[in-house]
PARONU-555948 format. One record per residue (C-alpha): residue in three letters; x, y, z. Coordinates in steps of 0.001 Angstrom, whole numbers, plus 500000, padded with zeros to 6 digits. Layout:
BEGIN
ALAXYZ...
//
This chain:
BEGIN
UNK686616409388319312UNK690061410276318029UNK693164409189320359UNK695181412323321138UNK699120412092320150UNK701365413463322487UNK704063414040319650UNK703867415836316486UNK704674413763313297UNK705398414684309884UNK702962412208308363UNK700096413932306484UNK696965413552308120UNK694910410132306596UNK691252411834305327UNK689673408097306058UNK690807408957309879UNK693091406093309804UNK690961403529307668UNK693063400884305556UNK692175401861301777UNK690906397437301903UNK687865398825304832UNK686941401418302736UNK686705399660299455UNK684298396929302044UNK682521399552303254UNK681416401452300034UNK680683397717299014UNK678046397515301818UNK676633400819301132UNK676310399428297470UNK674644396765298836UNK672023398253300635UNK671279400388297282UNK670668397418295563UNK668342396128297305UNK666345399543297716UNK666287399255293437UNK665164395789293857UNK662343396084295927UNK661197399478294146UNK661470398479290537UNK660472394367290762UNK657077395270292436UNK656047396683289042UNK656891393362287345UNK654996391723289914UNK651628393838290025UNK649824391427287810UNK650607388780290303UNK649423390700293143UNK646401392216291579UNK645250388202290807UNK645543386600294310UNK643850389387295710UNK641365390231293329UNK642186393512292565UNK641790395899289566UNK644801397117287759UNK644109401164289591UNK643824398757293056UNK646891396845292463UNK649064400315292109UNK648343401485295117UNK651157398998295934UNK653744401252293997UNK652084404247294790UNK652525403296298862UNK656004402797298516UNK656771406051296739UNK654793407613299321UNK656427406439302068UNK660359407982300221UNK658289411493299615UNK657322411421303790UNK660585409629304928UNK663024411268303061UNK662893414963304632UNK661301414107307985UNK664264411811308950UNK666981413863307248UNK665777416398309556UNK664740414566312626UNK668325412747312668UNK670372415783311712UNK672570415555315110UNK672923411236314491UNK675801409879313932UNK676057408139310638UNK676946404885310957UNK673867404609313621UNK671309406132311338UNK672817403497308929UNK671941400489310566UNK668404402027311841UNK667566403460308030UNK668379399810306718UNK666743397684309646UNK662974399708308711UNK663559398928305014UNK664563395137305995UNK661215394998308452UNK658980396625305800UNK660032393948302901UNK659413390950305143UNK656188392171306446UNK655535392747302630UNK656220388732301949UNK653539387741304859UNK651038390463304336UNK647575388612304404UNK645777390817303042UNK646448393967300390UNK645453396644302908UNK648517395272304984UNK650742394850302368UNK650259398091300863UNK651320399668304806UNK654081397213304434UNK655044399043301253UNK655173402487302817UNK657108401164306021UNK659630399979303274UNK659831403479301338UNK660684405905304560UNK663789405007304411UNK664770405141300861UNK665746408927300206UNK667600409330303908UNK669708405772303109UNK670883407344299536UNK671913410882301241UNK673992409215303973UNK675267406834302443UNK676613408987299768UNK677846411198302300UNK679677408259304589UNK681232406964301413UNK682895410572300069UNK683863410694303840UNK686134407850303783UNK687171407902300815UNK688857411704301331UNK689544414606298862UNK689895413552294865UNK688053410241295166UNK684618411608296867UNK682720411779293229UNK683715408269292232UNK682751406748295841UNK679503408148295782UNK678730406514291965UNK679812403346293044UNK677478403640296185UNK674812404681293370UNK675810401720291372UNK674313399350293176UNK670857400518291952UNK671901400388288836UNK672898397024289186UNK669559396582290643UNK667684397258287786UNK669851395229285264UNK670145391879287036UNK668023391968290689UNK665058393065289030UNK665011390305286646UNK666333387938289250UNK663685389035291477UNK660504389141288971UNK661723385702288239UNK661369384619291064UNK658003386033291868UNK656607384035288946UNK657899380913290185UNK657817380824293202UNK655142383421293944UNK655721387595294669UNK656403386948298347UNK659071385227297697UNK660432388315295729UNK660068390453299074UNK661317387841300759UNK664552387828298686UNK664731391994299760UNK664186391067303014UNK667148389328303096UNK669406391485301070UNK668326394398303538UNK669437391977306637UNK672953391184305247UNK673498394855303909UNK672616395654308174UNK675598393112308897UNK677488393912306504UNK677114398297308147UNK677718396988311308UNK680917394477310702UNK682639397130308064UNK681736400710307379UNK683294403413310631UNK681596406248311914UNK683686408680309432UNK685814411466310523UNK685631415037310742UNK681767415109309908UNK680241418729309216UNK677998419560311689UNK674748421082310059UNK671735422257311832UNK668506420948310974UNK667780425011310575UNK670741425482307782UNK669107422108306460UNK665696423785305779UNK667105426919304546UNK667231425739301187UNK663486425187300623UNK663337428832300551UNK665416429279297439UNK663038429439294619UNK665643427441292191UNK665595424480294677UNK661861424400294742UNK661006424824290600UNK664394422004290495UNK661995419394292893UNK658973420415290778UNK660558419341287679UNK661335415864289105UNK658297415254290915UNK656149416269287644UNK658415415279284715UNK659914411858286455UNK656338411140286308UNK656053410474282720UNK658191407308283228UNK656214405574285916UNK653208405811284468UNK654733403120281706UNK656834401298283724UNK653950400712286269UNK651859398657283943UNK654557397397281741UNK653625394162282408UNK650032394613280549UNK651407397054277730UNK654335394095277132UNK651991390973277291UNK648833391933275754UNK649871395071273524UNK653421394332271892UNK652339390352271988UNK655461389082273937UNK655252386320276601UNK654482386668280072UNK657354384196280452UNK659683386943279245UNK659205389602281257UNK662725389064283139UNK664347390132280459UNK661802392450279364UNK662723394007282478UNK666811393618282131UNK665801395665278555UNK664717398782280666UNK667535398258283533UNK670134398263280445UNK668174401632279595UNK668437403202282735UNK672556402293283186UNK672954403534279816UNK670498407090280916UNK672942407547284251UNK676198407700281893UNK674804409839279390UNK672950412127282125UNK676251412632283906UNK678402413864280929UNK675717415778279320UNK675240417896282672UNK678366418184283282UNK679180419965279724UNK676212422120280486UNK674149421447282991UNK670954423125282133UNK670975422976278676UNK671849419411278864UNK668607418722281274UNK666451420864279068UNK667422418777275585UNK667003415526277790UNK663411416284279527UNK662429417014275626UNK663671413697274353UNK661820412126277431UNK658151413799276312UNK658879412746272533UNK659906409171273810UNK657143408940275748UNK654488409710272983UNK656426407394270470UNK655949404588273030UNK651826404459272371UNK652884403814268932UNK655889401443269150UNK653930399613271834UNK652123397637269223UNK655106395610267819UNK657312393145270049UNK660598395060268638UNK659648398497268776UNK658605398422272049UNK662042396884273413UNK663311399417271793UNK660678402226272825UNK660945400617276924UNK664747400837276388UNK664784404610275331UNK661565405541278225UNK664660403926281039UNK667548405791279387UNK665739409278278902UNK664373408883282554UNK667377408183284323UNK669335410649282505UNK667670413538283694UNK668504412488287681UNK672135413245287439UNK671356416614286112UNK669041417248288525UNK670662416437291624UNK673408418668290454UNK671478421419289868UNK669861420966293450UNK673359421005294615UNK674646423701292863UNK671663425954294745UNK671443424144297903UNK673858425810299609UNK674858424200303486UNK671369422530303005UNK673433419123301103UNK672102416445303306UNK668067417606302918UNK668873418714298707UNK670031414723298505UNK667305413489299888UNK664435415494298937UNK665792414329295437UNK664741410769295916UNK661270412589297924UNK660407414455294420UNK661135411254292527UNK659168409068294313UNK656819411630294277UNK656451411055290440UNK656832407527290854UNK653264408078292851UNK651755410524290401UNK652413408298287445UNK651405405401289167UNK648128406913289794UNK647842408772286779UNK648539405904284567UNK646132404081286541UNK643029406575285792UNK643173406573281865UNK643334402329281612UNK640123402552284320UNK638502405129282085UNK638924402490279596UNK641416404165276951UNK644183401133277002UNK647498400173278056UNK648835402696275555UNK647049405459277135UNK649610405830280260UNK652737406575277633UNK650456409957276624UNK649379410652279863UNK653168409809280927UNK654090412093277678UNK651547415487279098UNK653397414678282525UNK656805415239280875UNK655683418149279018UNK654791420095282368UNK658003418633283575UNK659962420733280740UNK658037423598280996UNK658874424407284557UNK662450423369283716UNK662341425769280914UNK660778428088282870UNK663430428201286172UNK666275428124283820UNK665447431495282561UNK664794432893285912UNK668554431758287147UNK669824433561283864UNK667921436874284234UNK669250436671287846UNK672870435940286783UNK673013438919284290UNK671344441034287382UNK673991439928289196UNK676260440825286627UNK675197444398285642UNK675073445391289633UNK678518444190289794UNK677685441844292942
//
C-alpha cells in the first residue's frame, strides 16, 4: 500500500514507486534467474534423453515423451494460470509460479520410474509461459517509462544464457554424474531464484488492472490466432532436431558422445545470435522480416539431413537450425502484441503455450519417422514439412492484415 502525504511536493513522481535504481537492478537479476533455470531444465533434457532412455529401457519415441510432457505442461499452464490468477498480485504469483517449477525438477531427480518422471516433467512445464509473462511485466514495472524494453530483454536473457553455458553445464553433469543430478542442479536454481523473489523484487506500483474477460478477448481476433498457429506449427521444425540431437551428433556426423557439451553450447551460441537478429529484423519490418526468416528456417532445416553426415557441417547446420529458430520468436511475440489489444498478459503467455506446443509436436513427430525406421536424418525433413506449414499460414495471415488495412483505408476508418 502507498503511504498518503499530507503535503504536496515538487518532486516528480518515482515510476519504481520509490525503489532505489540498486533493488531494481537485484530484482530484474532474480527474475533473470528464474529464466535461466526454466532454459536449463527445458533444453538439457534433450541432451540427456539418451541417458534416460538407457536406465529405463526405453525406445528413442518412449524416451520423448519426457520432452513432450514438459511442453505439455507450458501449452496447459500457460493460459489457465494467466487467467485463473488475473486478480494476484505479482510478486505472490511469483514465488508460487517458481515454487511448482522448483517441486517439479526435484521430483524429476527422484522419479523411480519413467511414468513418474514424465508427470514430474509436466508439473515442471505449468509454470513456464505464466513465469515469462509476469516477470516481464514486474520488470518493465519497476523499471518505469524509457527503460521497460531493455528490462524485459535482460529478464529474457537469462534463457539465453541458459542455453549457452547451463545447458552445457548441466548435460555435463548428467553424464557424469548421472541425469538426476542435472534436475537436481534445476531444482536448486529454482529454490534460490524463490529466495532471491522473496528477499528483492516489490510488489510493483500502479499495476493495470485487467479482467480475465479483456484477457480472453483476444483469442477472438483472427490475427492472434493464425500468429499462435504459426509458432505452434513452424517452431516445430526445430524440435524435432534438437530432440534427438544427441543420436544425429554421435552416430550420424561421427562426433563423440563426450562432446556433446559443447555440441550443445554450438546451438545455444545459435539461438543468442537468432534473438539479436530476430529483434532488428522485426523491428525494420515486422512481417516481412518473419516471413524471410520462417523461409530460411524450412531451407535450414532440409540442408541439415544433408550436412548431418560430416562433423563440420553439422556444427554448422545445428548452429544455423538455433539461430533461424529463435529468430522468428521476437517477431512473433510482437506481432501478437501488436493485435492483442488489453489482452497483454494472456498474448505473452500463450506465446510460450504455442511454442511449447511445437516443442511437443516435433518431439513427437520426429519421434515417428526414426520408429518407422527412416534415420536420425529423417526428423530435419519432417522438421523441414513442419516449417513449411509454419510459413504458409504466416504467409497466409499476413495478406489477410493487408487486405484489411487497405479496407480500412479506402472506408476512411
Amino acid at each position: 500500500m502507498t503511504e498518503a502525504h499530507p503535503a504536496p511536493s515538487s518532486t516528480p513522481p518515482d515510476p519504481r514507486g520509490g525503489v532505489s535504481a540498486r533493488r531494481v537492478s537485484f530484482a530484474i537479476l532474480a527474475l533473470a534467474l528464474g529464466g535461466f533455470g526454466i532454459g536449463v531444465t527445458e533444453f538439457a533434457a534433450m541432451g540427456l534423453l539418451r541417458s534416460i532412455a538407457n536406465d529405463f529401457g526405453l525406445t528413442e519415441p518412449q524416451a520423448g515423451h519426457v520432452i513432450t510432457a514438459y511442453a505439455l505442461g507450458v501449452v496447459v499452464g500457460a493460459p489457465l494460470l494467466t487467467v485463473w490468477t488475473a486478480r494476484w498480485r505479482r510478486r505472490t504469483l511469483l514465488l508460487v509460479l517458481m515454487g511448482l517449477f522448483t517441486v517439479g525438477n526435484t521430483a524429476a531427480a527422484f522419479a523411480p520410474s519413467a511414468e513418474i518422471l514424465v508427470a514430474a516433467r509436466f508439473l515442471a512445464g505449468i509454470p513456464h509461459g505464466a513465469y515469462f509473462g509476469v516477470a516481464s511485466l514486474v520488470a518493465a514495472s519497476l523499471a518505469g517509462p524509457g527503460k521497460q524494453a531493455r528490462a524485459v530483454s535482460l529478464v529474457l536473457l537469462g534463457l539465453s544464457v541458459a542455453t549457452v553455458i547451463g545447458v552445457p553445464a548441466a548435460t555435463g553433469l548428467g553424464e557424469a554424474a548421472g541425469w538426476q543430478a542435472a534436475f537436481l542442479a534445476v531444482g536448486l536454481i529454482g529454490a534460490l531464484t524463490v529466495a532471491a523473489i522473496f528477499v528483492v523484487v516489490p510488489e510493483p506500483q500502479g499495476a493495470v488492472e485487467v479482467r480475465a474477460r479483456e484477457e480472453l478477448a483476444a483469442l477472438a481476433r483472427p490475427q492472434i490466432l493464425a500468429t499462435l498457429a504459426v509458432g505452434a506449427v513452424g517452431f516445430g521444425g526445430m524440435f524435432a532436431v534438437y530432440t534427438y540431437i544427441q543420436w544425429t551428433m554421435v552416430d550420424i556426423a561421427g562426433i563423440d558422445r563426450a562432446w556433446m557439451p559443447a555440441v550443445l553450447a554450438v546451438y545455444g551460441l545459435g539461438m543468442v545470435a537468432g534473438n539479436l537478429v530476430g529483434g532488428v529484423v522485426a523491428d525494420r519490418d515486422l512481417d516481412r522480416g518473419l516471413v524471410a526468416i520462417a523461409t530460411a528456417m524450412t531451407a535450414v532445416l532440409a540442408l541439415f539431413a544433408v550436412a548431418a553426415h560430416h562433423p563440420a557441417t553439422a556444427l554448422v547446420g545445428l548452429f544455423l537450425v538455433g539461430a533461424t529458430g529463435s529468430a522468428l520468436v521476437p517477431g512473433l511475440q510482437a506481432r501478437l502484441m501488436k493485435y492483442a489489444g488489453r489482452g497483454q498478459t494472456l498474448a505473452a503467455a500463450l506465446n510460450h503455450s504455442a511454442l511449447n506446443a511445437a516443442n511437443a509436436s516435433g518431439a513427437w513427430l520426429g519421434g515417428v519417422v526414426i520408429a518407422l525406421g527412416f534415420g536420425y536424418t529423417s526428423p530435419a525433413l519432417a522438421g523441414a514439412t513442419l516449417a513449411a506449414v509454419g510459413l504458409a499460414i504466416l504467409v497466409g495471415a499476413v495478406a489477410a492484415a493487408r487486405r484489411s488495412e487497405r479496407d480500412e483505408v479506402m472506408t476512411g476508418r
